[in-house]
C-alpha positions in Angstrom: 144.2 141.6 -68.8 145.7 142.7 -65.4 142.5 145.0 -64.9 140.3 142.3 -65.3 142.3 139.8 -63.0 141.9 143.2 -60.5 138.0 143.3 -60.8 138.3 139.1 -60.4 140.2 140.0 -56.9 138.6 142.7 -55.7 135.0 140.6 -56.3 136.4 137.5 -54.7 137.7 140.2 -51.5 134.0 141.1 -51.5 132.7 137.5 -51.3 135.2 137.0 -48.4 134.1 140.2 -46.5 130.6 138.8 -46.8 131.4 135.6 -45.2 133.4 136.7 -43.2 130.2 139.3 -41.9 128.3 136.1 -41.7 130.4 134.0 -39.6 129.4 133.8 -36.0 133.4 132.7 -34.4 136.2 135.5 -33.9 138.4 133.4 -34.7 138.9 132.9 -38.5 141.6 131.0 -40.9 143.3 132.6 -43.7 145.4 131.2 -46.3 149.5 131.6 -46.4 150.6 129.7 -49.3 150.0 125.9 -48.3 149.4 127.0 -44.6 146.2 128.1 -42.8 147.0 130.5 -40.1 144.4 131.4 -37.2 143.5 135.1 -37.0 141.1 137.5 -35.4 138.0 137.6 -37.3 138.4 141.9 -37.0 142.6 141.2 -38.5 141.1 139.7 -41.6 138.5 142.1 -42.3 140.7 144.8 -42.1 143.6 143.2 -44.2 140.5 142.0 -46.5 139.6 146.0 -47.1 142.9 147.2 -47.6 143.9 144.4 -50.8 140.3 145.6 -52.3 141.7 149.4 -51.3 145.2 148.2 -53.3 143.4 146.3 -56.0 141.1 149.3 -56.8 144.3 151.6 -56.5 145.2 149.7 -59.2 142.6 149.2 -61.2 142.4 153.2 -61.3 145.8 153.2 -62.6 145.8 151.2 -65.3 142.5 153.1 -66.7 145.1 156.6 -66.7 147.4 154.3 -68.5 144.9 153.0 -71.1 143.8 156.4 -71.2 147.2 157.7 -72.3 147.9 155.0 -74.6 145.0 155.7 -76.1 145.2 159.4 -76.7 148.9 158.9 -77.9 147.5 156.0 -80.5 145.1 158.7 -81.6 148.1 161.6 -82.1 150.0 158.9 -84.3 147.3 157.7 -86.2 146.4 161.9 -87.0 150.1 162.2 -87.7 150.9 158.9 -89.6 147.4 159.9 -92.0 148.6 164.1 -92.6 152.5 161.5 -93.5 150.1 160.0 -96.0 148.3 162.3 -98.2 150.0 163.3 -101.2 151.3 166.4 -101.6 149.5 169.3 -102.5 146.0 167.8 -101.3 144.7 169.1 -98.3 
């Protein structure tokens, strides 16, 4: 669930980036809660490329964790299953 809200972020970052290339003005808007503050069009893009930078951080992090939850699942189903054969079968 969080990785997919990261891959939602980091596409919406790329959207912006894209707009943001597109826009003619230096001067650009960004969003602070319910206010809009003025910036530097250069300001955004580089705080625009280091939340895709954090968000793909993350994204890399959670795929280790999956990974290791995964392999550990694996271990307890092989343990739980050797738990469950009856004795003397192999």
């Amino acid at each position: 669930m969080q990785k997919q809200q990261y891959f939602l972020q980091s596409a919406e970052i790329d959207n912006a980036l894209k707009a943001l290339e597109e826009s003619s003005g230096e001067k650009v808007y960004r969003s602070a809660g319910p206010l809009l503050i003025e910036t530097t069009k250069d300001a955004s893009e580089k705080k625009l490329k280091e939340d895709k930078e954090l968000s793909e951080t993350r994204v890399k992090m959670l795929e280790k964790q999956e990974k290791k939850m995964i392999e550990k699942l694996d271990e307890l189903r092989t343990e739980i299953q050797g738990m469950m054969k009856p004795p003397g079968s192999s």
